[in-house]
C-alpha positions in Angstrom: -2.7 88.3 -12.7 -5.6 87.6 -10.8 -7.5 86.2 -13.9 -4.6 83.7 -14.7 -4.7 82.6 -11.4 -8.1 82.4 -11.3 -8.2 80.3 -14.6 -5.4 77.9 -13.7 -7.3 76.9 -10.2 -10.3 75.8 -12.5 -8.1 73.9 -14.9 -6.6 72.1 -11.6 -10.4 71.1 -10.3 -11.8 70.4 -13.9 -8.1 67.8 -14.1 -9.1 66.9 -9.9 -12.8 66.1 -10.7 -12.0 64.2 -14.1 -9.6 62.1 -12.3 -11.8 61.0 -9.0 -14.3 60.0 -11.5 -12.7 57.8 -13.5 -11.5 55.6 -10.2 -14.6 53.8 -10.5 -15.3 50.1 -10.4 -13.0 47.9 -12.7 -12.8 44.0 -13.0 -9.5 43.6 -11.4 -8.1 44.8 -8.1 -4.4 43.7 -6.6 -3.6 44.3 -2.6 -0.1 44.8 -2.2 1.2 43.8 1.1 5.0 45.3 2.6 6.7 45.2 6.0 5.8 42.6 9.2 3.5 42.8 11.3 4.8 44.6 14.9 1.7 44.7 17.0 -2.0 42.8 16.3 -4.4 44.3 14.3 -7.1 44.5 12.0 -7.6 45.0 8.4 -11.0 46.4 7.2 -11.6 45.8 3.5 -14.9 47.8 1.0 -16.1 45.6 -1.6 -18.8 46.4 -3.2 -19.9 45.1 -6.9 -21.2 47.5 -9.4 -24.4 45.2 -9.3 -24.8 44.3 -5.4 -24.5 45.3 -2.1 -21.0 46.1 -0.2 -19.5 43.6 1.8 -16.8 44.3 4.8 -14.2 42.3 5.1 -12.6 41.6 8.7 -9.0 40.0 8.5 -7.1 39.7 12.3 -3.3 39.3 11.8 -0.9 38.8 14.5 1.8 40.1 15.8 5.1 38.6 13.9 3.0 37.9 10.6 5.0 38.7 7.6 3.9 40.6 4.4 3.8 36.8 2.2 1.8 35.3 5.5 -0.5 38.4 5.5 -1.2 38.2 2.2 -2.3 34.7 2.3 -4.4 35.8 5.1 -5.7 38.5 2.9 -6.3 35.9 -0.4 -7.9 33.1 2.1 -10.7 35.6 3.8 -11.5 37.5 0.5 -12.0 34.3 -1.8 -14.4 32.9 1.4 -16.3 36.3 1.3 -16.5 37.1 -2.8 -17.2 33.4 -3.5 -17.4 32.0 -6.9 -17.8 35.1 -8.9 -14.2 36.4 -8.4 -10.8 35.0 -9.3 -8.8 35.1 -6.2 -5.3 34.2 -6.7 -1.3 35.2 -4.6 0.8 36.7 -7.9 4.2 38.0 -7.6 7.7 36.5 -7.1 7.3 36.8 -3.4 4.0 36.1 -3.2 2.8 39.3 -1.3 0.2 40.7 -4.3 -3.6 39.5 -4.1 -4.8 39.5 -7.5 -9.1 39.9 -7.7 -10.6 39.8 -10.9 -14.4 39.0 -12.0 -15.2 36.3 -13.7 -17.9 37.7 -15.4 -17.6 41.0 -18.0 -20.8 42.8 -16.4 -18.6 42.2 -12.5 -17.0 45.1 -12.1 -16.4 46.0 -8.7 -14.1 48.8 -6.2 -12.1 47.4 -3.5 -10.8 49.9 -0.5 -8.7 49.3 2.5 -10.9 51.1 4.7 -8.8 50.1 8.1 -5.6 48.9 9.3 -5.1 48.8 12.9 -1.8 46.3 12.2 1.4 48.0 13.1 4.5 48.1 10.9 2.4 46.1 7.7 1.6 48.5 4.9 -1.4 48.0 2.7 -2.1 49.1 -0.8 -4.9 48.3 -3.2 -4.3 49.5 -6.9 -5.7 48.1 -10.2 
């Protein structure tokens, strides 16, 4: 008994470890953006190109900001702070996804939400 346990806690860290390491850098990124806004706050966004150094990017959003308001916030401060490398562009019927996708095939990058300070907004960044 102890040996089948044994064996299926390495299966579930081989499966664990394969997983985290293939969440590396890609050439696309979307930020999903849900809720309003209930208090001021912060966002704190991780970029950092396979090939470069990581930026930190600082968005303020106010109090009463809805999710397609934020995300234009969102879209406005990351295409100022990737510049002309990336593709920054609001997709989506309601216009609340930020789409960020390299221009280049060698521009692959990650892309973490690192803070949210913003009350009642809900943040997610996904390929």
């Amino acid at each position: 008994m102890v040996r089948r346990s044994a064996s299926r806690l390495v299966i579930v860290l081989v499966l664990a470890a394969l997983c985290v390491a293939g969440a590396g850098a890609a050439e696309n990124a979307t930020v999903s953006v849900g809720g309003s806004a209930s208090a001021d706050g912060e966002l704190t966004f991780a970029f950092k190109p396979e090939q470069g150094e990581e930026r930190t990017v600082k968005i303020a959003i106010l109090n009463g900001t809805t999710a397609k308001n934020a995300a234009r916030e969102i879209w406005k401060e990351l295409a100022l702070a990737l510049g002309d490398g990336y593709d920054v562009a609001i997709k989506g019927k309601e216009k609340r996804h930020v789409k960020i996708a390299s221009k280049t095939p060698a521009g692959a990058f990650t892309l973490a939400l690192t803070n949210n300070t913003v009350g009642g907004l809900s943040i997610s960044v996904g390929e």
